[in-house]
N, C-alpha and C positions, 0 to 999 in steps of 0.2 A: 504494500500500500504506500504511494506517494508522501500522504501524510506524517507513517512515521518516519518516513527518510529524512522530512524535514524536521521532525519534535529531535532523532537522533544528533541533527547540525546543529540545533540550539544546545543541546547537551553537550556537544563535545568544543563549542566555543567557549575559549578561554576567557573570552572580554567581557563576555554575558554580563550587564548592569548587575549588580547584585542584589537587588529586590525582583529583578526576572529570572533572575537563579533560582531563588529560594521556592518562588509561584512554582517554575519547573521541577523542582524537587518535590513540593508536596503534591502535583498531580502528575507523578510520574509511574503511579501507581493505578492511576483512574483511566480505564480505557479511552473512556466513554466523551472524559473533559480533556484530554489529552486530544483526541480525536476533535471537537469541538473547535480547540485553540489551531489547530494547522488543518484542517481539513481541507480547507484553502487559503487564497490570498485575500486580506479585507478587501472589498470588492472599490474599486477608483468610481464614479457614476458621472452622470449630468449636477450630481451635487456634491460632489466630490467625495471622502468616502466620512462613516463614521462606524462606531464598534464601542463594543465595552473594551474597559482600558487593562492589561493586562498583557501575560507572556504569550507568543505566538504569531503564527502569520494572521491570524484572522484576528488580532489584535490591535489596538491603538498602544502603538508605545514606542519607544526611541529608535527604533531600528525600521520599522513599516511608515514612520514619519519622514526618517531619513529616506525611504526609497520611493515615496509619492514625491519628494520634493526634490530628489536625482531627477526623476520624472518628467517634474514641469522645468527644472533647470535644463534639459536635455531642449524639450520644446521651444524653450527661451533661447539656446544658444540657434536653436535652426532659423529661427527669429533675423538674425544675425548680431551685430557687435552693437546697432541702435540700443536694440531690444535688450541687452545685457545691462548696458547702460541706463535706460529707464528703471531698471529693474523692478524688485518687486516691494511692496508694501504689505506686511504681516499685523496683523494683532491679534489679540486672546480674550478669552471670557474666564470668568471666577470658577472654572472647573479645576477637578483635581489635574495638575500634570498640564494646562493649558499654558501657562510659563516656559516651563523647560519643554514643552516641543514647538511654542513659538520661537524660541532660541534656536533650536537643533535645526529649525527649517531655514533661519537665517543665518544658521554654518553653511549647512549645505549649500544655498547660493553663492553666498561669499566666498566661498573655497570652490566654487566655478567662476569667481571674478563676475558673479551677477551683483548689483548692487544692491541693498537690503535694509528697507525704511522698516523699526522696528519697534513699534507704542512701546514705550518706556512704562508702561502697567495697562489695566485689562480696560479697553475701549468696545462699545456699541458694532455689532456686525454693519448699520449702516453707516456708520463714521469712516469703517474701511475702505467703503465703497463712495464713500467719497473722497477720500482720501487722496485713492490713484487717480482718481480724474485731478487732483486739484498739485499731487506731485507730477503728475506727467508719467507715472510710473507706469510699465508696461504689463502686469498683472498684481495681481494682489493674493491674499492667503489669510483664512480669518480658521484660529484653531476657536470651536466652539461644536459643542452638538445641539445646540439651542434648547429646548426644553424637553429632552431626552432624560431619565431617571441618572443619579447622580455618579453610575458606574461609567457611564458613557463618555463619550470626547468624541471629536469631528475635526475633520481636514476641508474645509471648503475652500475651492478656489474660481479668482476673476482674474477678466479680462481686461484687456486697455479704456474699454465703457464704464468700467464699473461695476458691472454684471456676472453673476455667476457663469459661468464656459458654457456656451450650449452646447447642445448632444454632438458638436460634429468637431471642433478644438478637444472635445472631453475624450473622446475619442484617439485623439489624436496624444495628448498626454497619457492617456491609459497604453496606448502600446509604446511609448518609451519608458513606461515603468515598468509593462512586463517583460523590455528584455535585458531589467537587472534579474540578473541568475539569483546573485547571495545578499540578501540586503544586509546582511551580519557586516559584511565587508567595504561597506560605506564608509568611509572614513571624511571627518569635517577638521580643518582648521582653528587653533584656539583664538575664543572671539575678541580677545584683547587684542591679538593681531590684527585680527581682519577689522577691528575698531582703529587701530591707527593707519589702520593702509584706505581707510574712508570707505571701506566695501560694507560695513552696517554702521548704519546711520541709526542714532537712537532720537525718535520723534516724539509728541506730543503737545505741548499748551498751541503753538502756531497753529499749530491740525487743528487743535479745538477749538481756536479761537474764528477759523473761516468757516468753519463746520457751522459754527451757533450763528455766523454773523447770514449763514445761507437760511437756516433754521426760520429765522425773522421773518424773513420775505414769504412763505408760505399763507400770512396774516391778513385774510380781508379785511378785519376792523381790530388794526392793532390800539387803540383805542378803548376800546369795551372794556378793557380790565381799570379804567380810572371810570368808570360806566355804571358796574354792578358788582357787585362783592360773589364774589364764586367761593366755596368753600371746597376745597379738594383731598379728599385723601389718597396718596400715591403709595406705591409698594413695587420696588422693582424687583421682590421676589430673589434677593438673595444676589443681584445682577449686574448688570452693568449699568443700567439704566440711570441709578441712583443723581448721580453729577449733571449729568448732560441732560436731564427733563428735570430738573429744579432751575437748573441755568438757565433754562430758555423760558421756563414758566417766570420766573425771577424779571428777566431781561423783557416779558412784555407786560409787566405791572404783578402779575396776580400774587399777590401778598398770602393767601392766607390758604396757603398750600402744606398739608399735615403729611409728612411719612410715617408708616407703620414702623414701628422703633426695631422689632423682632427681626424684619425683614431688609433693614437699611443695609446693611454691610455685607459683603461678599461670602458667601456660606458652601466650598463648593458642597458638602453635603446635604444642602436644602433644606435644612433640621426643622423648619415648621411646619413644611406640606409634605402631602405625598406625591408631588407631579410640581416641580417647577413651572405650570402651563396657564396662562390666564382665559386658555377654553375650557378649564376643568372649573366648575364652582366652587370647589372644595376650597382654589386658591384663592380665595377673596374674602376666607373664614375673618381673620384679622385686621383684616381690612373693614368689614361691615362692621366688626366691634366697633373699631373707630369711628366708622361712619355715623353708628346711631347715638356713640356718646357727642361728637361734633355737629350733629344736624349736617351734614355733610351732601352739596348737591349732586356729587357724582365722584365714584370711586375708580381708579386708574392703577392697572398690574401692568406691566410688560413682562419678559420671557427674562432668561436669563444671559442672552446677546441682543435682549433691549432690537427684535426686531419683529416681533409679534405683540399685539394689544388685546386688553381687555377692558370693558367699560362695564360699572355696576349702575344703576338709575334707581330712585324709588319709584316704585306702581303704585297702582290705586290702593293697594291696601297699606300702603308706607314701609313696607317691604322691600329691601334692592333686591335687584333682579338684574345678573349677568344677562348681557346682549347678545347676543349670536354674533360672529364676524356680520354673515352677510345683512343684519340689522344697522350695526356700527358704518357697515362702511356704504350702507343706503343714507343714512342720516349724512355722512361726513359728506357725502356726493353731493346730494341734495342743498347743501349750505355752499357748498362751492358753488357749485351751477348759479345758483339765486344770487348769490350776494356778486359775481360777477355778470351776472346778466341785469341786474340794479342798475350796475356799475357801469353797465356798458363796455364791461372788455372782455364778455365771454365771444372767444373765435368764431368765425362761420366756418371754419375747419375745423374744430375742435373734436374730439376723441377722448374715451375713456375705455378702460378693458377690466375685464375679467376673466375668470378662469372657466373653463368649461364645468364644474363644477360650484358654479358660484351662482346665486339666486336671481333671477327673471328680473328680481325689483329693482335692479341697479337698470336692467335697461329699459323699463319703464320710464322710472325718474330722468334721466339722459334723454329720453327721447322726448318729453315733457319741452326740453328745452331746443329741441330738435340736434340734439348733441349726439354722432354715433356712437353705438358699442362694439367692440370689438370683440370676441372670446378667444381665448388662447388656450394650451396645455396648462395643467398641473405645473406649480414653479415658477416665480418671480421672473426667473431668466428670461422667461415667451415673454414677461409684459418688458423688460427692458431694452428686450432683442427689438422688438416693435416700437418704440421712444428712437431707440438709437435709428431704425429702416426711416421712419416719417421723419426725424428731425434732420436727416438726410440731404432727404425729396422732396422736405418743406411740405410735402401732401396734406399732412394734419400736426396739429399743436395737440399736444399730451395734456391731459387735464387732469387725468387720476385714473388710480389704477388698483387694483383690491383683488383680494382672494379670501373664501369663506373662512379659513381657515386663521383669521385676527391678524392680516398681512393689509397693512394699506402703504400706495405713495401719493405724496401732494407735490413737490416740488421732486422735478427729475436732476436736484445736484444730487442727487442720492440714484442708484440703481440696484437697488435692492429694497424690499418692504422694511417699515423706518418708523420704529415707535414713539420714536422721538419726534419726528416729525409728527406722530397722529394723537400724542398725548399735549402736544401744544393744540393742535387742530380741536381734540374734544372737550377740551379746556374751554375752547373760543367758541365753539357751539353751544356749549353749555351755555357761559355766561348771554350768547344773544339768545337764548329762549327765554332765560329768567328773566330778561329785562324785559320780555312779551309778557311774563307772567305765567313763562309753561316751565313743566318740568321736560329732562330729555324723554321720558316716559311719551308722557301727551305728546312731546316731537312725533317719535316715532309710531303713535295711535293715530297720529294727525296724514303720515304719509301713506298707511295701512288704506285709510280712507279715500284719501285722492285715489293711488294707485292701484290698491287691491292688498287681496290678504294674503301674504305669501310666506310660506313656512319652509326650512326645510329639514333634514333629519342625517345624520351620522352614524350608522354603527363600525364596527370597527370586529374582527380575529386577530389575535396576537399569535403567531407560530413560531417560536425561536427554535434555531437551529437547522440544521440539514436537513431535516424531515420536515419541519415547520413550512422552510421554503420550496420545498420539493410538490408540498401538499397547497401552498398557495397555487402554485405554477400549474399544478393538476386544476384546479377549481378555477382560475382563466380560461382554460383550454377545455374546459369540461362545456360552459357556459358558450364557450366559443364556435365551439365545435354545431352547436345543439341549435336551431330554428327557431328561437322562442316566439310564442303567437303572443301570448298573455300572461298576466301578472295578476294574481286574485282574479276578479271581474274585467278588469282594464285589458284594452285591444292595445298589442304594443304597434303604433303607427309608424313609426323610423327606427333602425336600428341602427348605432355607429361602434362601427370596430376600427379603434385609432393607430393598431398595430398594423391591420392589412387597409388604411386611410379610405375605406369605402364607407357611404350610409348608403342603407336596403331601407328603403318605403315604399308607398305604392306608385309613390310616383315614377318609379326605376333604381338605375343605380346611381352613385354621385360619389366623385372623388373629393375625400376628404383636404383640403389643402394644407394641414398642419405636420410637421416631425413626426415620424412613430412613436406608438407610445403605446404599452402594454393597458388598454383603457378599454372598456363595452359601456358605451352609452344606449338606453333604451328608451322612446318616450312614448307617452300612453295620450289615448286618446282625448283624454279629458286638461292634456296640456301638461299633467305631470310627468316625472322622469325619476329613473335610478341611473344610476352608474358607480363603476364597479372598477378597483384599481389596486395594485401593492403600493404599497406605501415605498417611500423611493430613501427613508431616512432609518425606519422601522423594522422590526419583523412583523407589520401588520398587513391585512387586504382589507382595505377600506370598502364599504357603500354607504353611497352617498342618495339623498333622496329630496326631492323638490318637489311640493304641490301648493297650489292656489285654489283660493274657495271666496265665497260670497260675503263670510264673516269669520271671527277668528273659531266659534268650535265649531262649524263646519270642516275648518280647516286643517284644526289639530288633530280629528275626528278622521279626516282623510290621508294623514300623514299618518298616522300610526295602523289603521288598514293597510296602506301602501309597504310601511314597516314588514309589517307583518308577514303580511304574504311575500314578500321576499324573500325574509331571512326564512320562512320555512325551507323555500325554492335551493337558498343556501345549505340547508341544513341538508336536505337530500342530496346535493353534488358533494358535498364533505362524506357523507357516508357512502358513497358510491366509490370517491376518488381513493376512501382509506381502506374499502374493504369490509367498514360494518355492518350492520345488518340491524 
């Protein structure tokens, strides 16, 4: 077996770190975890790669760090000598081990004479990605796994946009890292040297200081905060966030902004939640305590690379109630649109995107203002990829851009989803409702009504490991394979398979124009949809579920039908695909 040819090469490496010794010694005995750890290489993606942090090829740790970031130096030097010289611009998040393999990534460049901008402590994933736009730098590298449990760590890497690699550069870096043979045998320069030969450069207050000064300009009424008193409670969840959204909230008046105390400081083991995530409600427990002893108008989490949002709101029964992404970023759309078409400077080319997975309402609202929407793949990169294509061709002006998933952008100095950017944003929305005398609650029951009632729904399988993924992969291909007519009651009227880019309807067939993408979208006759995907950061296979109705329990009523009869649909291709009975 391949596998343990390689657990054998870590065993008989002299240099082995010594806390990856020790791991390897105590599962040297476990078939099972041993197999696990080398069964393969952690896998490079369209998001580059991420893993629990520990000994092994399918690991995150000094040596598979070193060999993704041989990888993209490889890539860099075919770039040619420019491209070396732009180099690259790294930073980290409050994870365990996200320090020393920001370090170890900006040996390895410098010890290929790539040059190596390197945050001098843990900055914001979208600050990165501004960054290399604002250094000139020719790609970028952010260690973070975003709000993955607190075993985990992540290699992400951009481009000269600012943008995550799309699937065809990522590519193209993936086969220069597979043809390192030994990544044991990567050796880096010590960085004191490569510090005085000017090959890593150590950054930050400059960065920060153009970052927040971009930050500003996102403000339709930077004003309102000497307007209406907003009371805010923030929680960056243990993150990055902490600095750079008090800063910006600071710098446009709003005074009276409360952090959860628990959660202010960098924690990488997340010690008060169980999911570093501000889609999970769980994480806003601390938060709401605050809220109700502060009469507080709206509560604000980001993720823990501060590039995912969460908004809490009181309802009618004075209850906070987490928003959905795709609620959050209907409101934040909506306030944009209005407050520059007030204004008179909303574009007659104007554009706003979503994900193919993301709710109907955004392009309701957009079109309201006769504003196009665009739909893209799963992944921030499709909506950057498309900012960078129109801002090009001058075709269209970028006005915002969102994913259900608590991803928004306002301002494209950033390419990448920017919580920083959206917790100034739901700040400024806030305080313009209060001064109407709504809550963000009534915002949002106010848009239900214009545009319609639109709900949508998330489940989610976790399958770790070789068989987990094995049996994900089964359960695409099962669904794929198969004609589906209907779903419960509902006639399925289009079908799109984004892997072989075709939708089947009645109308014929139609090529899909987007990237491959292992995705089965389905939509039913009554306007609702499922769609069905691995998770591209996870060991999970998502579905995803969108319906609209006349009123809200109609609606909810119609969502968890739709639920339902899926996941059964599910349940039977799981026991088909495993074998049980």
């Amino acid at each position: 077996m391949v596998w343990k040819q390689k657990a054998e090469r870590w065993q008989q490496f002299e240099g082995l770190e010594k806390d990856l010794h020790e791991q390897l010694t105590q599962i040297q005995s476990d078939e099972k975890a041993l197999e696990e750890a080398f069964y393969k290489n952690l896998e490079f993606g369209t998001g580059g790669m991420r893993g629990e942090i520990g000994v092994g090829t399918n690991r995150m740790n000094t040596y598979t760090v070193r060999k993704a970031s041989a990888g993209l130096a490889a890539y860099i030097e075919s770039a040619g000598e420019e491209a070396k010289q732009r180099g690259v611009a790294i930073a980290y998040d409050s994870r365990h081990k996200s320090k020393e393999f920001s370090l170890e990534a900006a040996k390895m460049f410098a010890s290929r004479g790539i040059k190596a901008y390197l945050f001098d402590d843990l900055r914001p994933t979208p600050e990165l990605s501004f960054a290399i736009r604002h250094l000139n730098a020719f790609s970028g590298v952010v260690v973070t796994a975003s709000h993955n449990p607190p075993e985990y760590n992540g290699y992400k890497v951009y481009g000269p946009d600012g943008a995550q690699l799309p699937p065809a550069e990522a590519d193209i870096v993936t086969l220069h890292i597979e043809k390192i043979e030994d990544e044991l045998l990567l050796e880096v320069q010590d960085e004191k040297l490569l510090m005085e030969q000017g090959l890593i450069e150590m950054i930050g207050e400059k960065v920060d200081q153009a970052y927040q000064g971009k930050l500003l300009t996102i403000s339709e009424n930077p004003q309102i905060a000497n307007e209406v008193d907003v009371t805010v409670v923030f929680t960056p969840l243990h993150g990055t966030g902490n600095k750079p959204a008090r800063d910006g909230l600071d710098a446009l008046g709003y005074k009276n902004v409360h952090v959860v105390a628990e959660q202010e400081l960098p924690d990488p083991e997340f010690s008060t939640v169980k999911s570093p995530n501000p889609e999970e409600h769980a994480a806003f427990e601390l938060a709401i305590r605050d809220g109700n002893r502060l009469g507080a108008d709206v509560l604000i989490a980001t993720d823990p690379d501060a590039d995912r949002l969460g908004i809490a709101v009181k309802n009618e029964t004075g209850e906070y109630e987490v928003l959905t992404g795709n609620q959050t970023g209907a409101l934040l759309m909506d306030y944009v649109l209005s407050q520059k078409s007030e204004k008179g400077t909303l574009p007659t080319n104007g554009i706003v995107f979503k994900t193919i997975v993301t709710s109907e309402l955004g392009r309701k609202v957009a079109s309201a203002f006769n504003i196009l929407t665009e739909d893209v793949l799963t992944g921030f990169k499709f909506i950057a990829e498309k900012i960078e294509e129109y801002q090009a061709s001058g075709k269209h002006t970028f006005l915002f851009g969102y994913e259900e998933s608590y991803g928004y952008l306002i301002g494209d100095f950033a390419r990448d989803k920017d919580a920083i950017q959206a917790t100034l944003l739901a700040t400024e929305v806030c305080a313009f409702y209060k001064k109407k005398g709504m809550s963000l609650y009534e915002a949002m029951t106010n848009l239900y009504e214009r545009y319609g009632y639109y709900l949508e729904g998330l489940r989610s399988l976790t399958l770790k490991g070789k068989e987990g993924a094995e049996t994900i992969g089964a359960i695409l291909s099962s669904f794929r394979s198969e004609n589906l007519e209907q779903i419960g009651s509902l006639k399925i009227v289009a079908a799109e398979d984004y892997l072989m880019s075709v939708r089947k309807s009645d109308k014929g067939q139609e090529e899909i124009l987007l990237p491959k993408s292992n995705v089965l979208k389905y939509i039913l006759a009554d306007g609702s949809w499922v769609c069905l995907r691995p998770s591209g950061t996870e060991p999970k296979v998502k579905f995803y579920f969108g319906v609209n109705g006349q009123n809200m329990v109609d609606t909810k009523q119609k969502l968890a039908d739709l639920e339902q009869a899926f996941m059964k649909l599910v349940d039977e291709k799981i026991k088909l695909v495993t074998g049980q009975k």
